[in-house]
Each structure stands twice: as structure tokens, then as C-alpha cells.
Kinemage of the C-alpha trace (Angstrom):
@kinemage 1
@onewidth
@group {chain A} dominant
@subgroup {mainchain}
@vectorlist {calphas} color= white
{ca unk a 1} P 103.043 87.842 106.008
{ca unk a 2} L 103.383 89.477 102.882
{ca unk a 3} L 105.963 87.755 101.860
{ca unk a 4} L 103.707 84.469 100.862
{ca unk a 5} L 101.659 86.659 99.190
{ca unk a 6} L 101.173 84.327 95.949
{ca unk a 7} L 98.088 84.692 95.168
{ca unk a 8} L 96.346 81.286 93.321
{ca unk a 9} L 93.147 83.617 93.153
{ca unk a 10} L 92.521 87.118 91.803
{ca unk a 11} L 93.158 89.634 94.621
{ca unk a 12} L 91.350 92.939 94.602
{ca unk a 13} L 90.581 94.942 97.300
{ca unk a 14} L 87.634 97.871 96.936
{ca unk a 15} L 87.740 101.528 98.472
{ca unk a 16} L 85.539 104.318 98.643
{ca unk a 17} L 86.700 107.743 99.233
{ca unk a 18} L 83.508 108.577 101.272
{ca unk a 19} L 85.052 106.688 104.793
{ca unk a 20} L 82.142 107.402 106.957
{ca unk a 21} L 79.641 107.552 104.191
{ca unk a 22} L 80.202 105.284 101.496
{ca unk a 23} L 77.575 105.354 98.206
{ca unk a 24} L 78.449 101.460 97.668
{ca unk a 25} L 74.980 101.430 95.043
{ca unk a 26} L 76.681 104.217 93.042
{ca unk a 27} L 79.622 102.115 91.971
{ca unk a 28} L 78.580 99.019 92.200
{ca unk a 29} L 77.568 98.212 88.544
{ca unk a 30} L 81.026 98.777 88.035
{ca unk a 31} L 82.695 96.254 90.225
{ca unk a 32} L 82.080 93.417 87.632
{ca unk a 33} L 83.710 95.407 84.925
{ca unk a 34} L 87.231 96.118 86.830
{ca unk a 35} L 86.761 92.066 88.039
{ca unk a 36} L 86.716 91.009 84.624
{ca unk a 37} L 88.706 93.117 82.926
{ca unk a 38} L 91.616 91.270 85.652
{ca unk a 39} L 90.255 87.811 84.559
{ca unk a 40} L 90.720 88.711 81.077
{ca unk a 41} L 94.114 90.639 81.717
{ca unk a 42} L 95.974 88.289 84.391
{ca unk a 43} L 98.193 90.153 87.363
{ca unk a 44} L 101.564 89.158 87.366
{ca unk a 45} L 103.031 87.119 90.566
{ca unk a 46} L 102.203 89.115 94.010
{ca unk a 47} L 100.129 91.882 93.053
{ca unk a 48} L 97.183 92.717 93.547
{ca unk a 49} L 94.535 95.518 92.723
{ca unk a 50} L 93.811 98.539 94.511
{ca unk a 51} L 90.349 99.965 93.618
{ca unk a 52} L 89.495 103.157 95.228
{ca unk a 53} L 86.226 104.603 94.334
{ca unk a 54} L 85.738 108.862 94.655
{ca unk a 55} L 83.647 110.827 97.058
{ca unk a 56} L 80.000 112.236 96.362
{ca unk a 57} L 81.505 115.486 95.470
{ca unk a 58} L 81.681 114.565 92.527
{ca unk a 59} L 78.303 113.991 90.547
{ca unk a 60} L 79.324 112.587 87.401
{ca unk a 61} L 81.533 109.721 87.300
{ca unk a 62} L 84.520 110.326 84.685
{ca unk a 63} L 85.808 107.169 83.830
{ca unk a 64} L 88.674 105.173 84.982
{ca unk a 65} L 91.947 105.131 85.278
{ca unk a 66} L 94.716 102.903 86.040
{ca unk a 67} L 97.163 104.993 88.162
{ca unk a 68} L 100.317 104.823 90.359
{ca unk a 69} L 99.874 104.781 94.416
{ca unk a 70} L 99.892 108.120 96.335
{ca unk a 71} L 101.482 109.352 99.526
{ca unk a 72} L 97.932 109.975 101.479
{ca unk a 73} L 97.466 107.801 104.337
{ca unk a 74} L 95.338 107.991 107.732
{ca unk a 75} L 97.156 109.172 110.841
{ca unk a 76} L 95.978 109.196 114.189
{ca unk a 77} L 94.275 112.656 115.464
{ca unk a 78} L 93.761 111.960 119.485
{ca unk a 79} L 91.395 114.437 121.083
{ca unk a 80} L 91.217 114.760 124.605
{ca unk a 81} L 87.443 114.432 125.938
{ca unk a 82} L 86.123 114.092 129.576
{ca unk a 83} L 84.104 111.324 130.063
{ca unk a 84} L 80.575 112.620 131.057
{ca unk a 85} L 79.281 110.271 133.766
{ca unk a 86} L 82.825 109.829 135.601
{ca unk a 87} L 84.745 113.100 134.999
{ca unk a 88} L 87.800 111.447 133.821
{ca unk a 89} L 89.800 112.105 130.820
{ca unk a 90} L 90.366 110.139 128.298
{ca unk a 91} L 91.941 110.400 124.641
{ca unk a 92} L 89.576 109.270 121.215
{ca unk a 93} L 91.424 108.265 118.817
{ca unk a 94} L 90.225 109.706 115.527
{ca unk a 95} L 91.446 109.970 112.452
{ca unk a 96} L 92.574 112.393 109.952
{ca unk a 97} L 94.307 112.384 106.164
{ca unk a 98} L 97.955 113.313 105.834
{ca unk a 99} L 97.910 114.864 102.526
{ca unk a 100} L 100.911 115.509 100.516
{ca unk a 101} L 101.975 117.097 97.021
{ca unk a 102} L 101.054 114.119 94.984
{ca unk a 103} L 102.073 113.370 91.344
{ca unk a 104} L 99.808 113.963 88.364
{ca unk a 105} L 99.664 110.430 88.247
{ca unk a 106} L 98.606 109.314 91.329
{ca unk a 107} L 95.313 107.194 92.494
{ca unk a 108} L 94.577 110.591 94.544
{ca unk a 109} L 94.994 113.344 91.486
{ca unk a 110} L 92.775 110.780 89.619
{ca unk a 111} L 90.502 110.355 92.698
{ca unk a 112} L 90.210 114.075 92.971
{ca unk a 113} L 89.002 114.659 89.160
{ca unk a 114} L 86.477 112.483 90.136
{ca unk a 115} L 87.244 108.916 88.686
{ca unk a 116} L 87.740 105.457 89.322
{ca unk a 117} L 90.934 104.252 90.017
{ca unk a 118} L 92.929 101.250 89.788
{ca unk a 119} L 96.346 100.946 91.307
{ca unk a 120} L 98.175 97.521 90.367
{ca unk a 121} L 100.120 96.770 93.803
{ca unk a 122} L 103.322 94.353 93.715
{ca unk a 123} L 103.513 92.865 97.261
{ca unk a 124} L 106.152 89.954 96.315
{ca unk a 125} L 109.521 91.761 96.543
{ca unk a 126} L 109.527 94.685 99.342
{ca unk a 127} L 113.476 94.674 99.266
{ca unk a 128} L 115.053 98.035 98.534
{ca unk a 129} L 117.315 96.102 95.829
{ca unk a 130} L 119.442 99.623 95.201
{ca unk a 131} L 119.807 100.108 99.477
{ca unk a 132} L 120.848 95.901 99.768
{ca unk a 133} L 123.562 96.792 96.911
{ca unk a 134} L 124.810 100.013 98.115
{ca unk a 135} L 125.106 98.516 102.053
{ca unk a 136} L 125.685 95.134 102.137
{ca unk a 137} L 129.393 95.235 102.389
{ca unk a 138} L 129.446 97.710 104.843
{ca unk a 139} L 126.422 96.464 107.346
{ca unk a 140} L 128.659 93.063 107.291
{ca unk a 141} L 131.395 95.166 108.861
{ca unk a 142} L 128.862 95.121 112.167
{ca unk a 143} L 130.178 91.362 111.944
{ca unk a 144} L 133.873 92.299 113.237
{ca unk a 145} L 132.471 94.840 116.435
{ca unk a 146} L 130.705 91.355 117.450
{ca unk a 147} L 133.407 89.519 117.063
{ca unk a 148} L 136.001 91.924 118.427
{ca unk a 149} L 133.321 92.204 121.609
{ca unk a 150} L 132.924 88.013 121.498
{ca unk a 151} L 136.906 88.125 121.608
{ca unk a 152} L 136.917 90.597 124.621
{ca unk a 153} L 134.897 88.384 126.622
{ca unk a 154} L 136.584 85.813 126.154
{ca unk a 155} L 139.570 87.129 127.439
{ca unk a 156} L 138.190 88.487 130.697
């Protein structure tokens, strides 16, 4: 649960762009740079780091970049196929990107100029702080239909 997500240990996770074909020997001479530059710089309580490496479209590598996280995830993309030895359908379930107008500064911009990028994750405090404030008082309200309906039942 993310919620015990205190991490004692440095916590970075490593993505390449390239899904089905990832150059890990490209990159990798890197890897000990971005791990030590987060021994040398320590992460705050709950977060983590979100490397994300880009595809081979790009030849030259362009530097890094320490970025904000974008709105491009993987959805599911079923296709219908007929299974060829028993003739009966059934649905892969592939994958595609869901791509959306992304700011300047997010991990995919940076990703798509062709560089390295870090995004610095906090995972210890998911609570929409401004939502709690604004609805609290009213959500508590829900409080008095259960007890109106508790009362009710008692009656009958």
C-alpha cells in the first residue's frame, strides 16, 4: 500500500521508452550517474525517482533533465482475433498510448527532444488536501440520511 511507502533505501525505478525493444546497453553507463547523484542529493520522505529513458529515434542523447510527470499512460486496445485451430473468438488484449497535450515541462516533452529524464515522485500524501477542505462539512451531512434511515427502522 502506498501509504507505507517510507522508504529506508533509495527508491528508483528505470524506464525505457522503447517498450518492446528496449536499448538497455545504450543507457546503461548512465544509471550510476542518476544513482549517485540521489545518494549525494537525498529524496525527501515518500518519493521516489522516476527514470524514463527515450526511444532509438533519437541518435544522440541530449542530456538530462529533471522534469514534472505527464498525462501519457497505457490503455487497453482489445482486438478481436479467431483462434486458428478451434475457430473461436477471442479478444487480445494489447496495448496502446493515450497521448495528451502535455506541458513544456513534462517527462514526455523532455522524452520527445530526446533526453533523459528524471521525475521526483511523492507517494506519501495522495490526499486532495484542497477537495478534504472544501467537502468535509458537507460529506458529514451523509451522517444525518443514516441516521434519519437508522431512526426509521427503528420505528417500524
Amino acid at each position: 500500500m502506498l501509504k507505507n511507502f517510507y522508504p529506508i533505501v533509495l527508491a528508483i525505478g528505470f524506464s525505457w521508452r522503447d517498450l518492446l525493444e528496449p536499448d538497455y546497453q545504450r543507457f546503461e553507463q548512465y544509471i550510476p550517474l542518476i544513482v549517485q547523484y540521489a545518494l549525494d542529493n537525498p529524496l525527501p520522505k515518500g518519493t521516489l525517482l522516476n527514470v524514463n529513458f527515450p526511444d532509438k529515434s533519437h541518435k544522440t542523447f541530449k542530456g538530462f533533465c529533471l522534469a514534472r510527470q505527464g498525462k501519457e499512460f497505457w490503455v487497453e486496445n482489445p482486438d478481436k482475433r479467431t483462434h486458428p485451430a478451434e475457430g473461436s473468438d477471442y479478444y487480445w488484449l494489447g496495448a496502446k498510448i493515450a497521448s495528451y497535450d502535455e506541458h513544456e515541462d513534462s517527462v514526455i516533452s523532455w522524452l520527445n527532444k530526446g533526453y533523459i529524464t528524471v521525475v521526483p515522485v511523492q507517494v506519501s500524501e495522495l490526499t486532495d488536501q484542497t477537495y478534504l477542505k472544501e467537502h468535509k462539512a458537507n460529506f458529514a451531512n451523509l451522517n444525518n440520511l443514516v441516521q434519519l434511515q437508522n431512526n426509521q427502522a427503528a420505528i417500524k
